[in-house]
N, C-alpha and C positions, 0 to 999 in steps of 0.2 A: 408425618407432616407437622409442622407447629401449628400449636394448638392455636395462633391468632393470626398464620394466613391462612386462606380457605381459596378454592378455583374461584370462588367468586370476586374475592381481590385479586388476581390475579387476571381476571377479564377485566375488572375495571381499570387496573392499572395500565389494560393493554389499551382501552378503551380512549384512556387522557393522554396518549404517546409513548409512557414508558414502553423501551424496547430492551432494555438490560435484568433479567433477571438470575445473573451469575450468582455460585455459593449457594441459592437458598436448598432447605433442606424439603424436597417436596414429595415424602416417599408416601408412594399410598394414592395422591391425588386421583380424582379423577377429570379429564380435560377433554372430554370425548369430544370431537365434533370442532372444537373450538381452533378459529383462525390463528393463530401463533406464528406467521410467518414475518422472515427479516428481523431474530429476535436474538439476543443473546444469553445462551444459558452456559458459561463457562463452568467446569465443577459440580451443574446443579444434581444434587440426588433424585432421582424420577423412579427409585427403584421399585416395581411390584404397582407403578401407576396404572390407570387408565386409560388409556388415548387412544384409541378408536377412530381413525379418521380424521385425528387433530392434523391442522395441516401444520408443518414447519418448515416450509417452503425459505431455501437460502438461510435457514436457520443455522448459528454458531454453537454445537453442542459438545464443543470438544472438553473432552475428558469427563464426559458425563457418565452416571452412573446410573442406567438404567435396567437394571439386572429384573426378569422377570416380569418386564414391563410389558402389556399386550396393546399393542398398535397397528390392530389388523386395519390394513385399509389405509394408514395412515400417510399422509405425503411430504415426505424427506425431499424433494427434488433439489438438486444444488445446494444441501447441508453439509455442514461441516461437524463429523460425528470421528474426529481423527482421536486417537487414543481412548475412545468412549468404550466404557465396558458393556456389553449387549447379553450378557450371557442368560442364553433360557428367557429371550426375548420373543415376544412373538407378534412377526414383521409378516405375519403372509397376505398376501395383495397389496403391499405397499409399494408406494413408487418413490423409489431412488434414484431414478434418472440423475445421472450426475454426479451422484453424491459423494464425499471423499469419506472411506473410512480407513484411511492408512494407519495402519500399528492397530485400529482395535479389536477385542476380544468379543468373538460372534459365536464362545462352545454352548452348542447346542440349542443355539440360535432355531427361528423356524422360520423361511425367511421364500417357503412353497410359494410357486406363484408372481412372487415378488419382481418387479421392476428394477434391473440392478444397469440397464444399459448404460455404459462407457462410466461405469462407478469406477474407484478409485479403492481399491482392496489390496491394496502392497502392504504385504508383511503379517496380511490380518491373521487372527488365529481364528480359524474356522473349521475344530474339530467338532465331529458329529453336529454340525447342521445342519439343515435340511432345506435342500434349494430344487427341491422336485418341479420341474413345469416351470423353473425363473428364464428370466431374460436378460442372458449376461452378456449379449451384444457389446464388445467391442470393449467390455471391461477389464482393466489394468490388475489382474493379479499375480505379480510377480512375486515371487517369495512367499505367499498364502501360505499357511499349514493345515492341508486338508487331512488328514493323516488319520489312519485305522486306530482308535484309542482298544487297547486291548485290556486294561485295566482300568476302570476309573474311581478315582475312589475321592477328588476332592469337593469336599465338601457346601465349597464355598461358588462351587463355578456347576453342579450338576445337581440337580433336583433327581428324590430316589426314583421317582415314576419314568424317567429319563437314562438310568443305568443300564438297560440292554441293548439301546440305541447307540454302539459304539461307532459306527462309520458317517461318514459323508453320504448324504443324498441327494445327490445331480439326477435322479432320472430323468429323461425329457429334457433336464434344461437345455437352453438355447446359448450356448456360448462360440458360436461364430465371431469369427475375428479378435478371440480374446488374447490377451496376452498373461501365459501364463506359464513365463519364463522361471526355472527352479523350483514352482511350485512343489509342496507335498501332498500327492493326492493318494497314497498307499491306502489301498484297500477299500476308496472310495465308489460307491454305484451310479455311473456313467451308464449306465442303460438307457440305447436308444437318444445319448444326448447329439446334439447339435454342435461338432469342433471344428467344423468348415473352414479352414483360415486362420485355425486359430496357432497364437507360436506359443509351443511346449517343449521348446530348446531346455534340454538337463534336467526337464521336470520327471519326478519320482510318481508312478505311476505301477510299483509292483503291489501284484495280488489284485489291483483295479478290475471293477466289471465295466470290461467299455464293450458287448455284446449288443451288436445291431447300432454301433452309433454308426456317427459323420465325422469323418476324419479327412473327407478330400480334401487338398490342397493345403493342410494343414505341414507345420514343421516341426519333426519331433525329432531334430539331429541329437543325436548321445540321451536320448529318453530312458526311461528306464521301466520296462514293463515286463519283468523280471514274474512270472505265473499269470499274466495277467490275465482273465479270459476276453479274445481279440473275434470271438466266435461269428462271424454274419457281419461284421466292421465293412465300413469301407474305407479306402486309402488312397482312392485316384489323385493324382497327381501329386502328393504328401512325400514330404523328402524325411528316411528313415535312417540317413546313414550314422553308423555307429553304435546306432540302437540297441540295448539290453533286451531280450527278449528269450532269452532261458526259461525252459519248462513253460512257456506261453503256449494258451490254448487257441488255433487260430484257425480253426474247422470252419469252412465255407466263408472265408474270408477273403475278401476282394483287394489286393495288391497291385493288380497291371498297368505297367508303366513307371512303378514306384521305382523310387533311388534306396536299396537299401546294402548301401555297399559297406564292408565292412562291421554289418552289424551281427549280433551275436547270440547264436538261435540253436542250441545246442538243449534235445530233447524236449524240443515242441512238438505238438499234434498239431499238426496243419493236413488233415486229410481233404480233399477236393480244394483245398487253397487256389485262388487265382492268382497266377503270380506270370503272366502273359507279358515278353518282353520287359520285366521285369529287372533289374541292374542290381545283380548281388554279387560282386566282383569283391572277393575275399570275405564275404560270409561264412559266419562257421555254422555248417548244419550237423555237426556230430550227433549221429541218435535220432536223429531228427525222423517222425513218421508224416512222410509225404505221401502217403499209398494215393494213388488217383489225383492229386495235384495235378493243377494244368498249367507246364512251364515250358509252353511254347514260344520260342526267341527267347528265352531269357538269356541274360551275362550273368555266367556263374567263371568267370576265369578267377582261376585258384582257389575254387570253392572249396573248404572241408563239409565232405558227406560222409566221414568216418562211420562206417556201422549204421548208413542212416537205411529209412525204409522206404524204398519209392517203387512199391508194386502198383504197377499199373498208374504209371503215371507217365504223363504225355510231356517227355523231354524232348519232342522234333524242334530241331535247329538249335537248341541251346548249345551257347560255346561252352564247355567244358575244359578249354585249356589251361593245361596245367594244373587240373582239380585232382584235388584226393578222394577215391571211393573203395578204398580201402573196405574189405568184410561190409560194403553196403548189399542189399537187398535191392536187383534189377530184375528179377521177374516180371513178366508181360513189362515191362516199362517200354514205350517207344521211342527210339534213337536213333530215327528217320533224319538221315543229315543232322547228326548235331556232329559239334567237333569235337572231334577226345583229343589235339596234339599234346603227350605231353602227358596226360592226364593219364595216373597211377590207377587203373584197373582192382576190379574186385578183389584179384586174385595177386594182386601185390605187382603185375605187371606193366611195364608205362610203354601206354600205346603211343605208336611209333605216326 
């Protein structure tokens, strides 16, 4: 910080009306507690400050550099923090309601807890942060990059205490009705989270733990959840079609009624899956271990089940026309009225 301003010019200034405090250099401050709201700090360095609770309410902090800065508590509500560096910031229990961080850097942000409802997070980079328990209601993250850091080595964006910490941490959070179009959330922990509504049209989601989340009525057309583990999920009413879903682990996972036609699920475990009346009309299940699944009425026409495993699984009334089950595994499976027209038999023969 220069050595001749201090927080306390900086209250007083706030104090006689000045509300512009762009450029200065304020690394280090400490501004715990203090009002700052409707203030302008374009450029300013806040890096490794204090602010605890500092409110900055509709505050202008774009392109701010607050790397390292602890602001637990503190109230961002309708700020403007658009291109601001955040990295190894730490935001847990702050309120953001509102706030726009389009384009900025939040690696390894801590951001637990945190008030993010209907934020403004396009394009933001948000690798390994830590959004455990936030409330991302209705927040706009299109393009984010939530992404598995499997290397990290720079120096300038990761504190060493911080370098084992390579994924995203969403457990808990609450991200209903979010928009999180493209995103990259590879490898991210969705434990338990809250996707209710939310749109994940094209978003990268392989290797993710979404295990026990909320996915009803959510859309993940052309998703890509390529090993994800889907384990105890639910998906009611969620439109999946197109869906990447190779080597996905989807044990006790709830699908019935879902759309997931065309999607592509070749060498998943889905043992006891619910997939009831379920719409997977040209799914590819090649390999796929369905043992004890429950796909009763479902639409599998022209399903590939190449070599798939469905002992003991409850296939009454499923259309099967014109499926390939080719070298699949039908032991105990039950095939009480389903239709096979069409449909190329175990044994390479196509039932008539």
């Amino acid at each position: 910080m220069d050595a001749t301003l201090t927080s306390q010019d900086i209250l007083r200034r706030y104090a006689k009306g000045d509300r512009d405090f762009s450029g200065l250099n304020l690394s280090g401050v400490n501004l715990s507690g203090a009002n700052l709201s409707r203030t302008d700090w374009l450029d300013v360095n806040f890096a490794k400050s204090y602010l605890n609770s500092t409110v900055f309410t509709f505050a202008c902090l774009t392109r701010a550099n607050m790397r390292g800065a602890v602001m637990v508590g503190a109230s961002l509500c309708g700020a403007n923090l658009n291109q601001a560096s955040l990295s190894n910031i730490n935001l847990s229990n702050a309120d953001l309601h509102g706030a726009s961080l389009q384009g900025a850097t939040l690696f390894g942000a801590n951001l637990s807890l945190a008030n993010l409802m209907d934020a403004n997070l396009i394009d933001a980079d948000m690798r390994t942060v830590n959004l455990s328990g936030a409330n991302l209601i209705g927040a706009c993250m299109r393009g984010a990059n939530l992404r598995q850091e499997r290397a990290i080595g720079d120096q300038h964006e990761i504190d060493a205490s911080k370098k084992k910490r390579n994924i995203a941490n969403l457990t808990a959070a609450n991200l209903s009705g979010a928009d999180l179009r493209g995103a990259n959330l590879s490898g991210a922990d969705l434990y338990k989270a809250d996707l209710r509504g939310a749109n994940l049209q094209e978003a990268t989601l392989s290797g993710a733990n979404l295990s026990e989340a909320k996915l009803n009525n959510a859309n993940l057309q052309g998703v890509f959840l390529t090993e994800a583990n889907l384990s105890r999920a639910t998906f009611l009413g969620a439109i999946l079609d197109n869906a990447k879903l190779e080597r996905a682990i989807m044990i006790d996972a709830n699908f019935n009624g879902v759309s997931l036609r065309g999607a592509v699920m070749p060498d998943v475990k889905a043992s006891r899956v619910q997939m009831q009346e379920t719409d997977l009309t040209d799914a590819k299940f090649s390999r796929a271990d369905l043992s004890r699944a429950d796909l009763k009425g479902a639409i599998m026409v022209r399903a590939n089940l190449i070599e798939a495993y469905l002992a003991r699984t409850n296939l009454a009334n499923v259309d099967l026309t014109d499926a390939v089950l080719n070298r699949a595994e039908l032991s105990s499976a039950n095939l009480v009225s389903a239709i096979l027209k069409g449909a190329t038999l175990p044994d390479g023969k196509v039932h008539k």
